[in-house]
Structures are given as structure tokens and as C-alpha cells.
C-alpha positions in Angstrom: 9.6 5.0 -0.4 6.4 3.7 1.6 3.3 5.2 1.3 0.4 4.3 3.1 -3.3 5.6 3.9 -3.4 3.4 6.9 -1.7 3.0 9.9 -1.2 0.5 12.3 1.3 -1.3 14.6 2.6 -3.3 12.5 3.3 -1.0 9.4 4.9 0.6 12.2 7.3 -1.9 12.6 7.8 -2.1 8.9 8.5 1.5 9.0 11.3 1.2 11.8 12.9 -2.4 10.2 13.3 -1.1 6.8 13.2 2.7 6.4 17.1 5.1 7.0 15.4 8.5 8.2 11.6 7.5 7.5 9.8 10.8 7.5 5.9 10.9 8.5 3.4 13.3 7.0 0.4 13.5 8.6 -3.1 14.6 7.2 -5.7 16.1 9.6 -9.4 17.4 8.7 -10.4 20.2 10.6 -13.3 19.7 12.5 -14.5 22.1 14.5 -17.8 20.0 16.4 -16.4 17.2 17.5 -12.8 15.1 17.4 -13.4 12.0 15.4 -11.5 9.1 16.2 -10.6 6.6 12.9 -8.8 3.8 13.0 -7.9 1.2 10.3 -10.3 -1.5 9.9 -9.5 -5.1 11.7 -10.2 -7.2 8.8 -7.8 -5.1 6.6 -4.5 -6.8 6.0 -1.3 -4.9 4.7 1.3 -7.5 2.7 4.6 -6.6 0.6 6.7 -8.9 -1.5 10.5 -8.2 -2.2 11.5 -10.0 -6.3 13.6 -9.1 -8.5 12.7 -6.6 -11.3 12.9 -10.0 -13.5 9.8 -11.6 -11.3 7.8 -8.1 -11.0 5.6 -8.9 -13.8 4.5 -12.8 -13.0 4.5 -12.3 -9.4 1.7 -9.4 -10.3 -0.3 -11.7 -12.1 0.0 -14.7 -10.2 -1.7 -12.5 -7.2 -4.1 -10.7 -9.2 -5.4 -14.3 -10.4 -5.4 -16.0 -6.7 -7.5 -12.7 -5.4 -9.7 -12.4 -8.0 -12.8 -12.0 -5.7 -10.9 -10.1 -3.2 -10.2 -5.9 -3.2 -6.7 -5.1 -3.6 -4.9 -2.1 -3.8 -1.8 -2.0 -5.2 0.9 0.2 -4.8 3.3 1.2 -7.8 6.3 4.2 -7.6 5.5 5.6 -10.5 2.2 7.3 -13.0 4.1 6.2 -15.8 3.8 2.3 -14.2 0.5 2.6 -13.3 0.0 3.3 -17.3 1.9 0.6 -18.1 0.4 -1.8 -16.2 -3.3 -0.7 -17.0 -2.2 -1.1 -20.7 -0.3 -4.7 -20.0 -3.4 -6.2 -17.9 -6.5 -4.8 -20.2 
């Protein structure tokens, strides 16, 4: 699955290249003054990477390590990952 708090045209594409049946949820804050119009920031940059289960691990690193001044938010399919990972990169 994809999962994504932003939205743009070119996730869009994404979604339409490499998803059978995609299915969009949408999440709207009711707001009863005025309609407030978001959109994703311009300097914010979506990537993805496609390895083998073998390369996971050491691709991780390599891209934590060559971002290391950067914010990054990583996506993982799984809580029990994400507790594995925190554990394997403390």
C-alpha cells in the first residue's frame, strides 16, 4: 500500500502507474467560518526506492547518513518495523 499526508500531481501519477484499484481516503476538518485552502509545500520533495528485502537495511542507512542535516520522514508497513528499526539505529 501507499500512504501519504500529501498530495500532489506527481504522487498522482505514482498512484495511477503503480497502484490495481488504488482507493483514496480523504480527511476534511470541518470549518464552519471560512474554507481554507492547503496545499503541499513547493520545496517538499516526495522520493521512493524499489530493493530487494536483502538491500532494505544498507540502503536505509546509506540515506539516513547522506541526509543527515535534512528532515525525512520515512515510511515503514508495519509498528512492529518501526520497533525494529528504532532498536537497530539507536
Amino acid at each position: 500500500g501507499l500512504f501519504s499526508a500529501t498530495q500532489t500531481d506527481e504522487l498522482e501519477a505514482l498512484v495511477r502507474a503503480g497502484l490495481r484499484n488504488p482507493v483514496r481516503i480523504t480527511v476534511q476538518e470541518k470549518n464552519n467560518t471560512k474554507k481554507v485552502n492547503q496545499r503541499t509545500p513547493v520545496s517538499l520533495e516526495n522520493y521512493y526506492l524499489v530493493v530487494s528485502p536483502e538491500e532494505k537495511m544498507s540502503r536505509l542507512v546509506s540515506i539516513l547518513r547522506k541526509n543527515k542535516e535534512k528532515k525525512l520522514i520515512i515510511f515503514f508497513s508495519t509498528c512492529a518495523c518501526v520497533d525494529y528499526l528504532a532498536v537497530f539505529l539507536k
